[in-house]
KEMAR-31662 format. One record per residue: residue number from 0; residue in one letter; z, y, x of N, C-alpha, C, CB in turn. Coordinates in pm, 1 decimal. Glycine has a CB too. Example, Ala and Ser with C-alpha at 12.3 -4.5 7.8 and 13.67 -1.06 7.14 Angstrom:
! residues 2
<vexza: 0 marti: A nw: 780.0 nv: -569.0 nu: 1319.0 caw: 780.0 cav: -450.0 cau: 1230.0 cw: 780.0 cv: -330.0 cu: 1320.0 cbw: 904.6 cbv: -447.3 cbu: 1130.8> $
<vexza: 1 marti: S nw: 708.0 nv: -225.0 nu: 1285.0 caw: 714.0 cav: -106.0 cau: 1367.0 cw: 787.0 cv: 3.0 cu: 1290.0 cbw: 572.5 cbv: -59.8 cbu: 1408.4> $
! end
This chain:
! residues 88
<vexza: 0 marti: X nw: 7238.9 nv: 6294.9 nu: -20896.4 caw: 7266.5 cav: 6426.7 cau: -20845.3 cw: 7191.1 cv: 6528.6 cu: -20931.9 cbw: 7225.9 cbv: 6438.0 cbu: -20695.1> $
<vexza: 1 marti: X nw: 7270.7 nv: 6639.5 nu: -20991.2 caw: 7208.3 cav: 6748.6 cau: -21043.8 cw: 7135.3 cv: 6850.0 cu: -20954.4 cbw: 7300.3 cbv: 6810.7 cbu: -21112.5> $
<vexza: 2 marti: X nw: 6984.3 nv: 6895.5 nu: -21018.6 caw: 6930.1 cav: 6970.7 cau: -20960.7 cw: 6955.0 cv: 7129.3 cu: -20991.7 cbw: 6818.8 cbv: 6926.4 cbu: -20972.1> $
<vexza: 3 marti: X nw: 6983.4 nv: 7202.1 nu: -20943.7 caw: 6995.9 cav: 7378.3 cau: -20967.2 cw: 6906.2 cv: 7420.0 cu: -20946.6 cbw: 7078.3 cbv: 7466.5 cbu: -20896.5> $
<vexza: 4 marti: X nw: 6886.5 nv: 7539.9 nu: -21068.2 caw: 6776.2 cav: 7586.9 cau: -21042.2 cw: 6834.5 cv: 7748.2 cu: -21077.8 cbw: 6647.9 cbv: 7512.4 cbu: -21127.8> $
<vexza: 5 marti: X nw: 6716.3 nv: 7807.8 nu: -20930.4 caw: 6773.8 cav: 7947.9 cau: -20888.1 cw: 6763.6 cv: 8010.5 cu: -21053.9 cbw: 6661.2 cbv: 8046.7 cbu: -20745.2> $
<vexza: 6 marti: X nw: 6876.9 nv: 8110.8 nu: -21060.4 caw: 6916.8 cav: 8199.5 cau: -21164.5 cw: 6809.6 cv: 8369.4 cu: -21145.7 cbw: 7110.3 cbv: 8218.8 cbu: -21138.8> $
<vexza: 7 marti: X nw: 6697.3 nv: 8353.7 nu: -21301.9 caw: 6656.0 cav: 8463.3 cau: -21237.3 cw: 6683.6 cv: 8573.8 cu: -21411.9 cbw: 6464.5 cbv: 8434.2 cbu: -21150.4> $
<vexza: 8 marti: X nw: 6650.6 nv: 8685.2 nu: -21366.5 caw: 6705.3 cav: 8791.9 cau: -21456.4 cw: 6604.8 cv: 8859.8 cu: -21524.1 cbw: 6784.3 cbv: 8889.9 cbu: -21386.9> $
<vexza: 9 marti: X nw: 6573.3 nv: 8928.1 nu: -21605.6 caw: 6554.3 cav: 9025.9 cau: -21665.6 cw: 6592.1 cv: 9151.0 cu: -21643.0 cbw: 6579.7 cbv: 9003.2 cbu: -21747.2> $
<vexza: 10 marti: X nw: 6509.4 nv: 9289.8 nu: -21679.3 caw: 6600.5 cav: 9384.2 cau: -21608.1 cw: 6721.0 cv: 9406.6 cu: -21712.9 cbw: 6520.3 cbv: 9531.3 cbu: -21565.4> $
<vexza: 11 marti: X nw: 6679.8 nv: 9403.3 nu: -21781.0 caw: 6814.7 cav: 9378.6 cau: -21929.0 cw: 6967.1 cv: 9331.0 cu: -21927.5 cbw: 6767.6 cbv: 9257.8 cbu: -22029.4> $
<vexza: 12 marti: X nw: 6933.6 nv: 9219.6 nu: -21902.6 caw: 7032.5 cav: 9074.6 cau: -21850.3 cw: 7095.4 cv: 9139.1 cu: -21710.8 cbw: 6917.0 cbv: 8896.1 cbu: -21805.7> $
<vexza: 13 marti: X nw: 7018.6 nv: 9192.0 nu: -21624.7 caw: 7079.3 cav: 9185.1 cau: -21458.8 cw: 7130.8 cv: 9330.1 cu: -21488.5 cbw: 6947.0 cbv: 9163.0 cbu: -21295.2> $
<vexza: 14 marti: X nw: 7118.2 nv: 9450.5 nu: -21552.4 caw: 7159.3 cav: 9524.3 cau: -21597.1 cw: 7359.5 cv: 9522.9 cu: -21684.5 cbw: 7036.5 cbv: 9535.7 cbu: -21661.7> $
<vexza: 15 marti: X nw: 7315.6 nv: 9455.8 nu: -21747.4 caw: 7450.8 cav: 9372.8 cau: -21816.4 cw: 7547.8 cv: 9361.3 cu: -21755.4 cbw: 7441.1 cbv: 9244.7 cbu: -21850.7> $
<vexza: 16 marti: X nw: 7520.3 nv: 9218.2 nu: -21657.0 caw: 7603.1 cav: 9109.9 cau: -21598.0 cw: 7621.7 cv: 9258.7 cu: -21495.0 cbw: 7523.9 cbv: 8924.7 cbu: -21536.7> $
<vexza: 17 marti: X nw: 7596.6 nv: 9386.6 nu: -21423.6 caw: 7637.6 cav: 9446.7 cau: -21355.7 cw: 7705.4 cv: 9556.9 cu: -21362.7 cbw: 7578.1 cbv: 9449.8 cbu: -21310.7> $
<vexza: 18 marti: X nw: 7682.1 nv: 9597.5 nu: -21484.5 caw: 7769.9 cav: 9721.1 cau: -21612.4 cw: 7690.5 cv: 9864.1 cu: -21537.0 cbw: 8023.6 cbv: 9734.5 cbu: -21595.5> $
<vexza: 19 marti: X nw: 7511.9 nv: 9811.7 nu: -21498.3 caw: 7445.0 cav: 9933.8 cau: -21513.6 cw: 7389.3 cv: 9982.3 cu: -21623.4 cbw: 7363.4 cbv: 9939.0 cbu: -21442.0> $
<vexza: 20 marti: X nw: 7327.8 nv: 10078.3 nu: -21570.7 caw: 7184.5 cav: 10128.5 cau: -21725.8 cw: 7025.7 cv: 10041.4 cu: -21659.9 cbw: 7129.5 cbv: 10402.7 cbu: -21730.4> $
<vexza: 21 marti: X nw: 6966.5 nv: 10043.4 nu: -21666.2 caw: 6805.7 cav: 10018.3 cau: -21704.8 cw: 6836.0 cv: 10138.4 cu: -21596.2 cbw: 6709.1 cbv: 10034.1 cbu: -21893.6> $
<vexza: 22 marti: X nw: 6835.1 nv: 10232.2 nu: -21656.9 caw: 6721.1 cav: 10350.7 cau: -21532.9 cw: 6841.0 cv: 10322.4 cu: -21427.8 cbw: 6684.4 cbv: 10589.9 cbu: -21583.2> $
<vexza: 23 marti: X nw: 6938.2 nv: 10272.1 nu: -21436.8 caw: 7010.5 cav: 10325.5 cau: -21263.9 cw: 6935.3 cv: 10234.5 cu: -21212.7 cbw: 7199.7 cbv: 10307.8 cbu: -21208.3> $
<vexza: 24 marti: X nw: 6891.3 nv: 10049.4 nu: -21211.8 caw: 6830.6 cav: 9980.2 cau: -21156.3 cw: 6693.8 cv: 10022.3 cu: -21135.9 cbw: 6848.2 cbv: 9881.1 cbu: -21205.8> $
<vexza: 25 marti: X nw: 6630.5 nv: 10105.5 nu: -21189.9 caw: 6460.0 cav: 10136.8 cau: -21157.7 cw: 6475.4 cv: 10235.7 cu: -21067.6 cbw: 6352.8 cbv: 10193.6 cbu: -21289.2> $
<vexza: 26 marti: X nw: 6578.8 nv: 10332.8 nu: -21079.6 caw: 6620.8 cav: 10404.7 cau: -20947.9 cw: 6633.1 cv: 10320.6 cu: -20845.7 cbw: 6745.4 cbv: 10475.5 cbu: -20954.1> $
<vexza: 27 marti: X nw: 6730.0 nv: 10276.6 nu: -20833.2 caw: 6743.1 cav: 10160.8 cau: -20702.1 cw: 6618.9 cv: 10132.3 cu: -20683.6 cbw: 6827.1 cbv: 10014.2 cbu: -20723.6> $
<vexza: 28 marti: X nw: 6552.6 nv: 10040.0 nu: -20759.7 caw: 6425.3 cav: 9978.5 cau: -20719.3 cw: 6328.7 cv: 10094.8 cu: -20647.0 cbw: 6352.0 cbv: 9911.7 cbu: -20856.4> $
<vexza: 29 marti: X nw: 6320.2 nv: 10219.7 nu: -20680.1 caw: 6252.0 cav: 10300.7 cau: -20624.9 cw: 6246.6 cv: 10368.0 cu: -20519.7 cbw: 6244.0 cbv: 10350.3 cbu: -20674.6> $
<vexza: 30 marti: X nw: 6433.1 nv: 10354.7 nu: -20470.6 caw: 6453.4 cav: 10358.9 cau: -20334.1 cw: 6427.8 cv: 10308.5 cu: -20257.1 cbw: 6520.6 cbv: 10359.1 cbu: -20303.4> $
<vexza: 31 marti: X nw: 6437.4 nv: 10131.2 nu: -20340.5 caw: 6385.7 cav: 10053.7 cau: -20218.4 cw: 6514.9 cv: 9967.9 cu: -20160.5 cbw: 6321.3 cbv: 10165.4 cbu: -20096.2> $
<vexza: 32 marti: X nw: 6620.4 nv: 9999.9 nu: -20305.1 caw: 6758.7 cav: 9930.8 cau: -20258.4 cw: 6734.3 cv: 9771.9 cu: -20301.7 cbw: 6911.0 cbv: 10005.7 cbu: -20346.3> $
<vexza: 33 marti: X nw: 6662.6 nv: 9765.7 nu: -20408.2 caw: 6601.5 cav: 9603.5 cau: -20469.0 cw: 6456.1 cv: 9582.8 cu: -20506.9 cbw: 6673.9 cbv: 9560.6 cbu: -20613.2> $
<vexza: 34 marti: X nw: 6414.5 nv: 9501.3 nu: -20459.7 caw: 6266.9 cav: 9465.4 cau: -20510.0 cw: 6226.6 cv: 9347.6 cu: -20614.1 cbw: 6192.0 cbv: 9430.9 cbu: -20389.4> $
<vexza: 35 marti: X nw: 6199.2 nv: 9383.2 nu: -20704.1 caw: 6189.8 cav: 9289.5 cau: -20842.3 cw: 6049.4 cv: 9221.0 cu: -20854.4 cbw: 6211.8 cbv: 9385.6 cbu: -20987.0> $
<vexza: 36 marti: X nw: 6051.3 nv: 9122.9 nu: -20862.4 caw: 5967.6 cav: 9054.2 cau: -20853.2 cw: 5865.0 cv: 9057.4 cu: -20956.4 cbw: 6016.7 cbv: 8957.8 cbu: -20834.7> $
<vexza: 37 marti: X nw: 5672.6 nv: 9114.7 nu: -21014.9 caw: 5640.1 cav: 9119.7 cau: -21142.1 cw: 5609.5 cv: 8984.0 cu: -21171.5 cbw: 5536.8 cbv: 9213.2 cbu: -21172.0> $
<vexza: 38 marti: X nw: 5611.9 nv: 8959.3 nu: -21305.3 caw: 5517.1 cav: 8878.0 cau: -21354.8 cw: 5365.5 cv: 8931.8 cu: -21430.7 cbw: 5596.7 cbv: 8804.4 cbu: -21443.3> $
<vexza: 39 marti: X nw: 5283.3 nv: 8857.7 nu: -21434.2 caw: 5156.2 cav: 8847.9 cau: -21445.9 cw: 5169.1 cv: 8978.9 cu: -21629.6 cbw: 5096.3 cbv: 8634.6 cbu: -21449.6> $
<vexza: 40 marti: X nw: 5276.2 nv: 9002.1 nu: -21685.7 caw: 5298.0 cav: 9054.5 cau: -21813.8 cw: 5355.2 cv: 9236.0 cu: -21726.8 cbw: 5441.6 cbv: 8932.3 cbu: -21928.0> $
<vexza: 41 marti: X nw: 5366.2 nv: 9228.8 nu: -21633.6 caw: 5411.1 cav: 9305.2 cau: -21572.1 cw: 5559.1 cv: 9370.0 cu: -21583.6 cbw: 5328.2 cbv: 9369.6 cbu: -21579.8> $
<vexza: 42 marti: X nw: 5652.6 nv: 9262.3 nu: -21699.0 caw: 5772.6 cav: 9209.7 cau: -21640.2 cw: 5853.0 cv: 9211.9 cu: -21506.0 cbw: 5755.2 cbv: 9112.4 cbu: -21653.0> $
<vexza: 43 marti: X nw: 5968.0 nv: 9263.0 nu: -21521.8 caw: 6045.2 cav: 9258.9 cau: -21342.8 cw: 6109.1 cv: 9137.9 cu: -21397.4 cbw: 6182.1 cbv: 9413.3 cbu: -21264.5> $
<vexza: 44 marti: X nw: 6144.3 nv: 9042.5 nu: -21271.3 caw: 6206.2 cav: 8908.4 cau: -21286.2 cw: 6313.5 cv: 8973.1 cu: -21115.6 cbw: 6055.7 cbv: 8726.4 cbu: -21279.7> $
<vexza: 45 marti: X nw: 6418.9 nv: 8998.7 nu: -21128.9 caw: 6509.3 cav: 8953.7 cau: -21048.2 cw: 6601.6 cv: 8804.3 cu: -21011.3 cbw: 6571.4 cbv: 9032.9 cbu: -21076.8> $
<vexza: 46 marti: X nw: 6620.9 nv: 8809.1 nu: -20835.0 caw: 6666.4 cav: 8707.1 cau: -20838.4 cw: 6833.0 cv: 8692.0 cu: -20829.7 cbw: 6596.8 cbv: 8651.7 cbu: -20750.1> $
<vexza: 47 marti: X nw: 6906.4 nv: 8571.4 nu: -20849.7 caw: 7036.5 cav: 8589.3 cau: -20790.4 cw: 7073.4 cv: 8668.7 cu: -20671.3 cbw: 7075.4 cbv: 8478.9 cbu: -20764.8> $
<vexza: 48 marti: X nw: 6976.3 nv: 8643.1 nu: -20585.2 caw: 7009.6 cav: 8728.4 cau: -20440.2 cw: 7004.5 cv: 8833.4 cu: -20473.8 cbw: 6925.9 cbv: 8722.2 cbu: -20316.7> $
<vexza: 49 marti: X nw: 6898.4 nv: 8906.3 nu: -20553.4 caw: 6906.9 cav: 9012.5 cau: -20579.1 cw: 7060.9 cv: 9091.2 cu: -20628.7 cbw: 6809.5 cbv: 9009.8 cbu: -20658.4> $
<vexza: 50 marti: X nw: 7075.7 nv: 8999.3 nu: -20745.5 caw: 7224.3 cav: 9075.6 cau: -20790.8 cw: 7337.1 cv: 9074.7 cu: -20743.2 cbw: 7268.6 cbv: 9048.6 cbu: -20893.2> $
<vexza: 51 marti: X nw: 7317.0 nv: 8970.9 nu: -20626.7 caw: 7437.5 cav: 8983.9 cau: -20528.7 cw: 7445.0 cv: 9112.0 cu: -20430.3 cbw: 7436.2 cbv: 8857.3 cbu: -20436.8> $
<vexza: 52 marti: X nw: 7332.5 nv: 9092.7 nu: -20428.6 caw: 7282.7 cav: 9225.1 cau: -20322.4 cw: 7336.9 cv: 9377.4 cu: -20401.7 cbw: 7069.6 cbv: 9228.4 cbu: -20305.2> $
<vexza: 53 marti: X nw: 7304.4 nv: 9382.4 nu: -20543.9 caw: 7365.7 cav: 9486.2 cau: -20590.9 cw: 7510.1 cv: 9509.3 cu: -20619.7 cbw: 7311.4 cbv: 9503.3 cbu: -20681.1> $
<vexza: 54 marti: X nw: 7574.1 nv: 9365.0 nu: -20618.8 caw: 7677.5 cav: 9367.9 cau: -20634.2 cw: 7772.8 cv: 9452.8 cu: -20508.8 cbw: 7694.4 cbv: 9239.5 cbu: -20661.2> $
<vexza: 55 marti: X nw: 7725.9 nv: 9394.6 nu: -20359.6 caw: 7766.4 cav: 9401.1 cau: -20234.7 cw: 7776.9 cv: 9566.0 cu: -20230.6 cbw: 7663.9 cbv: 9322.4 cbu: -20127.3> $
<vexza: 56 marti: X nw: 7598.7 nv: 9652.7 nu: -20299.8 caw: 7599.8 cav: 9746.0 cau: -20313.4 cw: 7746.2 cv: 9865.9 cu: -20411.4 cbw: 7477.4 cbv: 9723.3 cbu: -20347.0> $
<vexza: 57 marti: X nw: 7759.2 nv: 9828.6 nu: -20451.4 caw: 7874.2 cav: 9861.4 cau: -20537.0 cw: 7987.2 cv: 9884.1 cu: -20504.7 cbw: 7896.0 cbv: 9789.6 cbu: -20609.5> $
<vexza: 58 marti: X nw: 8085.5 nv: 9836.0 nu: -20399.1 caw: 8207.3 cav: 9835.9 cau: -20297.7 cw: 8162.7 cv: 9986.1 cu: -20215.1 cbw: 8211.8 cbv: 9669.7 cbu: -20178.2> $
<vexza: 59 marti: X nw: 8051.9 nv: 9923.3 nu: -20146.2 caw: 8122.9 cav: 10091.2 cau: -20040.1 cw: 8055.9 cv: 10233.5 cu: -20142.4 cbw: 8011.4 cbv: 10110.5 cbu: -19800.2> $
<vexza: 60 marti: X nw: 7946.1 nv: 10196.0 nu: -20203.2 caw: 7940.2 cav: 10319.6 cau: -20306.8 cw: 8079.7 cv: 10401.0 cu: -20365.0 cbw: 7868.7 cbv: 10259.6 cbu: -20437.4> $
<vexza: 61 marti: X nw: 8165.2 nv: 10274.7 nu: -20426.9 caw: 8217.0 cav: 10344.7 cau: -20473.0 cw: 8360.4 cv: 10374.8 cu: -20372.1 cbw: 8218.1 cbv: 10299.2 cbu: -20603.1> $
<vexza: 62 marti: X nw: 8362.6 nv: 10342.7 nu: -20238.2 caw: 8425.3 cav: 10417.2 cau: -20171.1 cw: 8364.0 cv: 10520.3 cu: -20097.5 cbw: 8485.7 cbv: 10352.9 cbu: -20108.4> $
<vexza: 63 marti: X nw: 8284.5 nv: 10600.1 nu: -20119.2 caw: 8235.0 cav: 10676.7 cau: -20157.7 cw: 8125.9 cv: 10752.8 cu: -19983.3 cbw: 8360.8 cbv: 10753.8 cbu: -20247.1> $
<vexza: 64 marti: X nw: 8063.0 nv: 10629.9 nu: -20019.8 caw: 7944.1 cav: 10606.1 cau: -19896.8 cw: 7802.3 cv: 10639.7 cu: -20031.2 cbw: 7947.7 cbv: 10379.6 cbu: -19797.1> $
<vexza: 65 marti: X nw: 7706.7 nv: 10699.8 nu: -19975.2 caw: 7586.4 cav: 10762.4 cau: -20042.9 cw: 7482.8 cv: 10616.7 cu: -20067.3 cbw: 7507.6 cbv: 10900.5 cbu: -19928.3> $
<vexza: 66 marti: X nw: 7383.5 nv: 10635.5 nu: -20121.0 caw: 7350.6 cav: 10543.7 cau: -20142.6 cw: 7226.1 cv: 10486.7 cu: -20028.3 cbw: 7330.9 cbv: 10559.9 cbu: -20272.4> $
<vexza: 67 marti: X nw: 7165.7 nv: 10569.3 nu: -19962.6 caw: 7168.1 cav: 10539.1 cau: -19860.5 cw: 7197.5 cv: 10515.3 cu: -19716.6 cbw: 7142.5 cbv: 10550.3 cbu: -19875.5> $
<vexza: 68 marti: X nw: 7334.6 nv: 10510.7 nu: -19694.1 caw: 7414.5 cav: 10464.4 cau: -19611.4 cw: 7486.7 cv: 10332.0 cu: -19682.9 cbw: 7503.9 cbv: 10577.7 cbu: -19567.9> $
<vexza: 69 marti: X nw: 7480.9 nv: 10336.5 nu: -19784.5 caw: 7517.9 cav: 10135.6 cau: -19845.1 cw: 7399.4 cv: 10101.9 cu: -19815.1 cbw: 7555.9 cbv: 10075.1 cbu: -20041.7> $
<vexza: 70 marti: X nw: 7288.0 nv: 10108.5 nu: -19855.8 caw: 7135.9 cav: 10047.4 cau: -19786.1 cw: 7105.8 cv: 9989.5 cu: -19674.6 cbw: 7049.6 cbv: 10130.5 cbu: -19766.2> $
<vexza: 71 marti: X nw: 7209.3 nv: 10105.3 nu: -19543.9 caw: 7237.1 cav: 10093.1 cau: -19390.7 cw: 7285.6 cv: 9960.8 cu: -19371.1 cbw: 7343.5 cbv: 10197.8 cbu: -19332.2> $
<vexza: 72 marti: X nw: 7409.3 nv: 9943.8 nu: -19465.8 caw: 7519.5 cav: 9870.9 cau: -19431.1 cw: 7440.5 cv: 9755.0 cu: -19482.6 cbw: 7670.0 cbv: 9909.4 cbu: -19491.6> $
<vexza: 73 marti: X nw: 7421.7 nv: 9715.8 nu: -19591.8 caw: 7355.2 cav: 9631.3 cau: -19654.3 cw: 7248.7 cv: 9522.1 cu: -19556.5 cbw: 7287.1 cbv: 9719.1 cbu: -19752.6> $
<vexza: 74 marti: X nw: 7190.5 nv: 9640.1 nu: -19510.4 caw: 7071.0 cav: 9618.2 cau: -19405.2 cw: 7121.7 cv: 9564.2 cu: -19267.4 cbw: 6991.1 cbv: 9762.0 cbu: -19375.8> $
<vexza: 75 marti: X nw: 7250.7 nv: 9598.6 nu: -19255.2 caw: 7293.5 cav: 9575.4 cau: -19119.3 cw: 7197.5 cv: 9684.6 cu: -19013.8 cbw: 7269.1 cbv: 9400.9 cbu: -19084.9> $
<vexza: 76 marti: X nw: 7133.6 nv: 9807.0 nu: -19048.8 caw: 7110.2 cav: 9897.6 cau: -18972.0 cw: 7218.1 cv: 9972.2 cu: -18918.1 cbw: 7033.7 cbv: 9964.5 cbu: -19024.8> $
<vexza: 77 marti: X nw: 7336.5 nv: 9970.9 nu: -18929.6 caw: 7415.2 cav: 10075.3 cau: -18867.2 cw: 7503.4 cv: 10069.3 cu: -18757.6 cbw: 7481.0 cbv: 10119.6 cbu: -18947.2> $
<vexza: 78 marti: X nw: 7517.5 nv: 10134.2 nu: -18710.5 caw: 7594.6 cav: 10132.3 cau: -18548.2 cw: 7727.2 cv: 10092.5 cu: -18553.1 cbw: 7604.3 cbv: 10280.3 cbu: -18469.7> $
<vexza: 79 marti: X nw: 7813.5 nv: 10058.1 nu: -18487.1 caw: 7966.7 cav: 9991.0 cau: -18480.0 cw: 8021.5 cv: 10151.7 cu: -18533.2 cbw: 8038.2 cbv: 9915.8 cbu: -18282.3> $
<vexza: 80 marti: X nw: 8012.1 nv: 10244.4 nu: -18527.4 caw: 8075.6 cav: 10361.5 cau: -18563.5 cw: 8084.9 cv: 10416.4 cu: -18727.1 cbw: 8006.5 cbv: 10456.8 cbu: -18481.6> $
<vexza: 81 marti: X nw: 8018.6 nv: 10327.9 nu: -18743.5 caw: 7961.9 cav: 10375.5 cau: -18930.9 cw: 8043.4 cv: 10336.8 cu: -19010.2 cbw: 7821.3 cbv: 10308.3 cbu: -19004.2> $
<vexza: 82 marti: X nw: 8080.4 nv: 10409.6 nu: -19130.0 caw: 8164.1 cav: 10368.0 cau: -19196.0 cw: 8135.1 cv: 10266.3 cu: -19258.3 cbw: 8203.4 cbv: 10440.9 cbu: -19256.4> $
<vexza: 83 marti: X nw: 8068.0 nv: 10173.8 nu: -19260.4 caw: 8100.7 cav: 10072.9 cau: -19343.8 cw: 8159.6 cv: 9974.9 cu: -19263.8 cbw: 7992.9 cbv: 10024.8 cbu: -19418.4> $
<vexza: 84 marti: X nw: 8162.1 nv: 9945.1 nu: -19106.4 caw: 8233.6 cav: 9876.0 cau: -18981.9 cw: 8359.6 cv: 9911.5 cu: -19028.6 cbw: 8199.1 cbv: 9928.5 cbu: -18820.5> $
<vexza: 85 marti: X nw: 8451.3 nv: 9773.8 nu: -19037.4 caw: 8570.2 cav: 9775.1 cau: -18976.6 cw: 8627.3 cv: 9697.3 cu: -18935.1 cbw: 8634.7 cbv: 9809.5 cbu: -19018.7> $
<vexza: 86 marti: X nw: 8664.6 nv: 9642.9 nu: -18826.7 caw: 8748.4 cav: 9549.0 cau: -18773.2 cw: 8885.7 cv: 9483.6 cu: -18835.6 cbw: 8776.2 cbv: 9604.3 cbu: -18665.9> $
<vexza: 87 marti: X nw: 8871.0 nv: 9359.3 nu: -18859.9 caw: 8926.5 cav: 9278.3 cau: -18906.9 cw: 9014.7 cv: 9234.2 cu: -18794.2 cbw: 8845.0 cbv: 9195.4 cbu: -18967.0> $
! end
């Protein structure tokens, strides 16, 4: 049996694979939309979860929810009335 091992990023690399800039992710990070993990070089190391998480972020942004109300949604802070709810 093969072992996996979690996928972690660079801000460079996780930048890339998401078709941001560098500063839009240190923004985020400063909001408080992702938290990057340092290393001892003081390096950010993101994780897969992380870029899923930005990914998820990305859908209602760009239907054109602010960026903290995707945070809401993200978070599962928001009330059945919020736009990011919709019944399936």
């Amino acid at each position: 049996m093969k072992e996996s091992r979690a996928q972690v990023f660079n801000i460079s690399e996780l930048a890339q694979s998401l078709g941001l800039s560098r500063s839009t992710l240190l923004y985020y990070e400063k909001l408080g939309l992702v938290k990057a993990q340092r290393q001892q070089n003081g390096y950010r190391r993101y994780s897969d979860a992380d870029r899923q998480r930005l990914r998820l972020l990305k859908r209602p942004q760009a239907g054109g929810l602010s960026l903290k109300e995707c945070q809401a949604c993200l978070d599962g802070k928001t009330p059945h009335a919020s736009p990011c709810y919709r019944k399936t």
